[in-house]
N, C-alpha and C positions, 0 to 999 in steps of 0.2 A: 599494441597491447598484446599482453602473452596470452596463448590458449586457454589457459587455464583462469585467465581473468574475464577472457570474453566470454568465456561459459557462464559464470559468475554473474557479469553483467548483464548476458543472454537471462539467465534464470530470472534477476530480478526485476528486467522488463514486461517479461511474461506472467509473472505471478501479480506486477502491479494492475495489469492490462486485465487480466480476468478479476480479479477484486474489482476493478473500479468498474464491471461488465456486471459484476454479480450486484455492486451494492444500486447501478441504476436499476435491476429488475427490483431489489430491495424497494426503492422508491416507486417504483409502480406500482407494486404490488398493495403500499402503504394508501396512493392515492386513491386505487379505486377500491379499496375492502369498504365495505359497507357493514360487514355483519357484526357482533358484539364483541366488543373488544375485551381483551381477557381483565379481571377484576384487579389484579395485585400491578396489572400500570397506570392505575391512576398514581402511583405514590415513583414513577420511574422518572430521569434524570428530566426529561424534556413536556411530564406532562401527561396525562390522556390523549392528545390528540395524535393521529398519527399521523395527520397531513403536516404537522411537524418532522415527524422522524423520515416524510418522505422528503423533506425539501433539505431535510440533514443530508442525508444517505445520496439524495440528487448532487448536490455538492461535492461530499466524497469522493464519490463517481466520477463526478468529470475532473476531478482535481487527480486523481488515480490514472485516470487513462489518459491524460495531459502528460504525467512524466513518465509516464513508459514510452510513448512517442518522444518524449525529448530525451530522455537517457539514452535510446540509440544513436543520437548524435552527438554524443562523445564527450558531452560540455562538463563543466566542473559544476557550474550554477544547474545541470541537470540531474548533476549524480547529488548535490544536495537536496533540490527537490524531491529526489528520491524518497533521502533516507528522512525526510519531512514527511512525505506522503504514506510510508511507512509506520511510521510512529504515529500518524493521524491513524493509520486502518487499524494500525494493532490497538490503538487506543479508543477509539471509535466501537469496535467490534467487544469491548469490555462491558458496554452498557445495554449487549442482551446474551451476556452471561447466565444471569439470571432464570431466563427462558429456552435458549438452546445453548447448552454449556459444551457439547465438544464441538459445535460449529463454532462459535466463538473462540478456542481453546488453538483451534488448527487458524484460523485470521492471525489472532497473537502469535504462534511459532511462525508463521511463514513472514508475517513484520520481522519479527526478529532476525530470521535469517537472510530474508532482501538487505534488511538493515546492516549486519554484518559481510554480504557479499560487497555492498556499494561502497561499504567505510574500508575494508582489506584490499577489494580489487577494483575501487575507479578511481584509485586519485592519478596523478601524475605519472606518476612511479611505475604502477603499473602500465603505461602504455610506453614508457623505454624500452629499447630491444636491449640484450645484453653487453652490447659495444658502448650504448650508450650511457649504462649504470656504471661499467666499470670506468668510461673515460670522466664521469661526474664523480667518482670516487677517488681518483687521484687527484 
């Protein structure tokens, strides 16, 4: 893999690894709140309850920190889970838009651009050295 891809890759291990660290405190946080929950979620995607949104976000979590650990080893079936786990957080992190919009705003860009690092620099391609792209080119 060329430098500049394994930075690429570096980045969006690290960015998957702390999402899916941020959204298990997310799920804590959900299980143990006891206090009044704000008025305008009872009409949000999953409901009033948040012991829902904890066992969401529990999910997310381990599914997020799951391919950051397997995307440092190199696989193809990792770098798609990736860009899978990606599109879950950026997509996931849409439905408390509503209630913190630039934490959810900065989840969406940073999918996106894991999303874009895994799809430009983990395929194949990228881990050819330059002897090997030019001899697959003739």
């Amino acid at each position: 893999m060329n430098d500049r891809g394994h930075g690429w890759i570096l980045f969006s291990a690290i960015v998957l690894g702390v999402a899916g660290i941020m959204r298990i405190f997310d799920a804590i946080w959900a299980f143990r709140y006891h206090g009044a929950v704000p008025e305008n979620l009872q009409a949000a995607l999953f409901g009033h309850s948040l012991k829902t949104y904890g066992w969401v976000y529990l999910i997310v979590g381990i599914v997020l920190i799951l391919c950051a650990l397997a995307l440092m080893s190199g696989s193809q079936l990792a770098r798609w889970l990736g860009i899978v786990a990606a599109a879950i957080a950026a997509i996931s992190a849409v439905w408390w838009m509503p209630y913190y919009p630039l934490w959810s705003i900065t989840y969406v860009g940073l999918g996106v651009a894991v999303i874009y690092a895994l799809a430009a620099y983990g395929g194949r391609g990228a881990s050819l050295t330059p002897e090997q792209a030019r001899a697959l080119a003739e």
